[in-house]
C-alpha positions in Angstrom: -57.2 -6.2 3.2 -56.2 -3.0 2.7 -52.2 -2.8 2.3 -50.3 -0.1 4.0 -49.3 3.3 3.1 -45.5 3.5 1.8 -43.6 6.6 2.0 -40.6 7.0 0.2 -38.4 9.5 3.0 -38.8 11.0 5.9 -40.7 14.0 4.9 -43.8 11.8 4.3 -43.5 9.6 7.1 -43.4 12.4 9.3 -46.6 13.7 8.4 -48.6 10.6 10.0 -46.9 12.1 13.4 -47.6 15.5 13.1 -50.2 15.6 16.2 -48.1 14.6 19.5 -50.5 14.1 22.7 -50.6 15.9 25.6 -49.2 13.5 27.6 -46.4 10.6 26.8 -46.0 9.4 23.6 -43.8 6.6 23.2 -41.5 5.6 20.4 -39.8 2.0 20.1 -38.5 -0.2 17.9 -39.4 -4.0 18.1 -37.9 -7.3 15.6 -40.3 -9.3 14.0 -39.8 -12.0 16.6 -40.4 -9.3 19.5 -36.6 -8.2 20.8 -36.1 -4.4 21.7 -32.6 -4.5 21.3 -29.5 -6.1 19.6 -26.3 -6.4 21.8 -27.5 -4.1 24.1 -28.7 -1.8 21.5 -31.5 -0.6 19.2 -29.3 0.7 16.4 -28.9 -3.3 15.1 -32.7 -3.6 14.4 -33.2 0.2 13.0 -32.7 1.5 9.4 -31.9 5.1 8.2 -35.6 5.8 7.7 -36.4 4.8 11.1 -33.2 7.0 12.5 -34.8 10.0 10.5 -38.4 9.5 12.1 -36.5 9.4 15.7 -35.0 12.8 14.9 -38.1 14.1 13.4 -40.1 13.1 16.6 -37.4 14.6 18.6 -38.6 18.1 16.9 -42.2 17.6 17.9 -41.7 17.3 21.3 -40.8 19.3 24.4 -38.8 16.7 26.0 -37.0 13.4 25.7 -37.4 10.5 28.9 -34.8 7.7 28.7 -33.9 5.2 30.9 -30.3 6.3 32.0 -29.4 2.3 30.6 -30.1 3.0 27.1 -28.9 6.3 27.4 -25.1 5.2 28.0 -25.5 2.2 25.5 -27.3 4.8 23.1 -24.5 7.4 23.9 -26.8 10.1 24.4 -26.5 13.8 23.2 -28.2 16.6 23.1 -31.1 16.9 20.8 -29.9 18.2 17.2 -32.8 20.0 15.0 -31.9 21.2 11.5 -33.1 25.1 11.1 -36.4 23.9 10.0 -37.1 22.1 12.7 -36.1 24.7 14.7 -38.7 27.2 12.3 -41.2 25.2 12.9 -41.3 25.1 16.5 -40.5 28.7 17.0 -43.6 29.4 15.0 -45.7 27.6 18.0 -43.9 28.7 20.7 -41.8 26.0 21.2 -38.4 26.1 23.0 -35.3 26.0 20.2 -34.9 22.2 21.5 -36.5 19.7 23.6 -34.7 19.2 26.7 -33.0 15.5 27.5 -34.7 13.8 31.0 -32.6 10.6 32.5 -34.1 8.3 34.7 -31.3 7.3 37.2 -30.9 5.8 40.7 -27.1 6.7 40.4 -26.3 9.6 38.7 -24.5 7.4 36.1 -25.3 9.7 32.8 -22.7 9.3 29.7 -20.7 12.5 29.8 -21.4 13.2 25.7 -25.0 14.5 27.1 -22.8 17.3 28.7 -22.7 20.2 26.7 -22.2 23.9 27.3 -23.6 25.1 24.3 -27.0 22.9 24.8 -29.6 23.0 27.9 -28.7 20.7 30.4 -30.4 17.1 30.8 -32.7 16.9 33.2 -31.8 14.0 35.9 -35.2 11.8 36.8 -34.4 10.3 40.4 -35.7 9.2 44.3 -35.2 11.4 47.2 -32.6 8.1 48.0 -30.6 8.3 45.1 -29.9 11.8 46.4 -29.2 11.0 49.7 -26.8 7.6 48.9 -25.1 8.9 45.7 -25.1 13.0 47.5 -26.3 13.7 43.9 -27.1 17.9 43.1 -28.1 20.1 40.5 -25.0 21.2 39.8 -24.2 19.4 35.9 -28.0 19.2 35.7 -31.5 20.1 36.5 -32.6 18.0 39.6 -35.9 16.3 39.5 -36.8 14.2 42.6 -39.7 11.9 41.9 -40.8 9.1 45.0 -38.6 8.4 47.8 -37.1 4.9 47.5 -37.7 4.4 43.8 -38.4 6.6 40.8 -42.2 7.4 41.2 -43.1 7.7 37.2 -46.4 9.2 37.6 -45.0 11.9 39.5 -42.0 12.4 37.1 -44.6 12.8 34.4 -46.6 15.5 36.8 -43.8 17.6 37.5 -42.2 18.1 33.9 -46.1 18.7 32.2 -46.1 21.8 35.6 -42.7 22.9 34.1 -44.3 23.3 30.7 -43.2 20.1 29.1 -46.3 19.1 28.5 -45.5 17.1 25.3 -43.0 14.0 26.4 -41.5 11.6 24.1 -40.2 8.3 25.6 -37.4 6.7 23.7 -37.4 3.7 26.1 -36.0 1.7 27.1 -38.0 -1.2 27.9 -37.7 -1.1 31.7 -38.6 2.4 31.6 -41.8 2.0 29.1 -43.0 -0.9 31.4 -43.2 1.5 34.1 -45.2 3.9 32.4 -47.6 1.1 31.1 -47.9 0.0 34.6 -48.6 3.5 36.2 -51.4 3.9 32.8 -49.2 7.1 31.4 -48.8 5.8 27.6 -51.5 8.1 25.7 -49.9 7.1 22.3 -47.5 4.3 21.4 -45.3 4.5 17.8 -43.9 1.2 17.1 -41.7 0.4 13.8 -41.3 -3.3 13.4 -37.6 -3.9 12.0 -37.8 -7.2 9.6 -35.0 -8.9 11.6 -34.9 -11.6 13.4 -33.1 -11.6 16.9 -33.8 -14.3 19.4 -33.6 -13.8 23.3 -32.0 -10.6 24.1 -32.3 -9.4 27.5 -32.5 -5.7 27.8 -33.2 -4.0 31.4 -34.5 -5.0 34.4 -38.3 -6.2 33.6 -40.2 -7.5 35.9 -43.6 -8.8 35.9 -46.4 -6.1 35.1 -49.1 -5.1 37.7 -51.6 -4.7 35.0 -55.3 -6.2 35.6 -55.8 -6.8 32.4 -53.9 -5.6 29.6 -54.8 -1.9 27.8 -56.7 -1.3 24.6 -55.3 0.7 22.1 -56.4 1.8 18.7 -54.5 1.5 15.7 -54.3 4.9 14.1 -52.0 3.7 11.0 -49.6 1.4 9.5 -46.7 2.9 7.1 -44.3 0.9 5.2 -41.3 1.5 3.9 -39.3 -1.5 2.1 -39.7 -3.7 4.6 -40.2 -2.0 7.6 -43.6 -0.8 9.3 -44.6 2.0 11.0 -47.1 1.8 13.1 -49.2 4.7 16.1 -51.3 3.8 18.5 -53.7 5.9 21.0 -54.7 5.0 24.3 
């Protein structure tokens, strides 16, 4: 068997990620025994390395989707990119930053993703949630997707018409099992944390709709001490 790549920093690691899809690409982080979070969280199960790729994927991409849960246990900002970042999208066109989308039924976004100085987050919701929580674009941009829930497929279809074509989901779980359900997920990045963390619930899951379950193909495996990187395409 062939043994994985290692990289030694970010600025090799990143290179394997260099071609986002048209389309979502999704970035999680998973223990060994399969948890998505720690306490609520994904910081517990993540390393600096893996912090550093999360940041570097932010910079390839023209927007963020979170589920507004892991947003406030996350505490969400605006997207930061160091001045090479910033280089390298201007060189292709690129906005200065990726803009922030929430999926919300309430409106309930953490206020540190409020910022004058940065573009304002895009709120993900149902025609509903506008109506019960009298919700308007006035702290953000407005994007009503399906009437009694958030309509994913149609989230997706209106941000790609606004020119986001490039969409990078940062979870969290309840969220990516949406897009898995609706067939969205062109590519899936995965870094396996060596941790183990028993049952942690995280979200709302409920049982998928899926026939069967969706192929993928590996594309590669990084390692870096212990921790693995892998990406793979629908």
């Amino acid at each position: 068997m062939t043994p994985p790549t290692e990289v030694v920093d970010v600025e090799e690691l990143v290179e394997f990620y260099r071609d986002p899809p048209v389309g979502v690409r999704a970035n999680m982080i998973f223990s060994a025994d399969g948890a998505a979070a720690f306490g609520g969280r994904a910081g517990p199960l993540s390393c600096p390395l893996d912090q550093q790729l999360l940041k570097a994927l932010r910079g390839l991409a023209d927007v963020v989707l979170v589920g507004a849960g892991t947003a406030r246990a996350e505490n969400y900002r605006p997207v930061r990119l160091s001045d090479a970042q910033r280089e390298w999208r201007a060189a292709r066109g690129l906005a200065d930053v990726p803009r922030i989308a929430v999926v919300s039924m309430t409106g309930n976004l953490p206020q540190s993703l409020f910022d004058p100085s940065a573009p304002a987050p895009i709120l993900v919701t149902s025609a509903q949630a506008v109506a019960r929580h009298h919700l308007s674009g006035e702290r953000w941009q407005l994007l009503i997707a399906g009437d009694d829930t958030v309509a994913v497929s149609d989230a997706v279809q209106q941000l790609k018409s606004q020119g986001l074509q490039r969409i990078l989901c940062e979870g969290g779980p309840t969220l990516l099992d949406s897009l898995v359900d609706e067939g969205l997920v062109d590519e899936l990045c995965v870094t396996i944390a060596p941790r183990l963390a028993g049952g942690q619930p995280v979200g709302t899951r409920i049982q998928a709709r899926l026939a069967s379950p969706t192929a993928l193909r590996l594309r590669h495996v990084v390692q870096h001490q212990d921790y693995l990187f892998l990406k793979y395409a629908r």
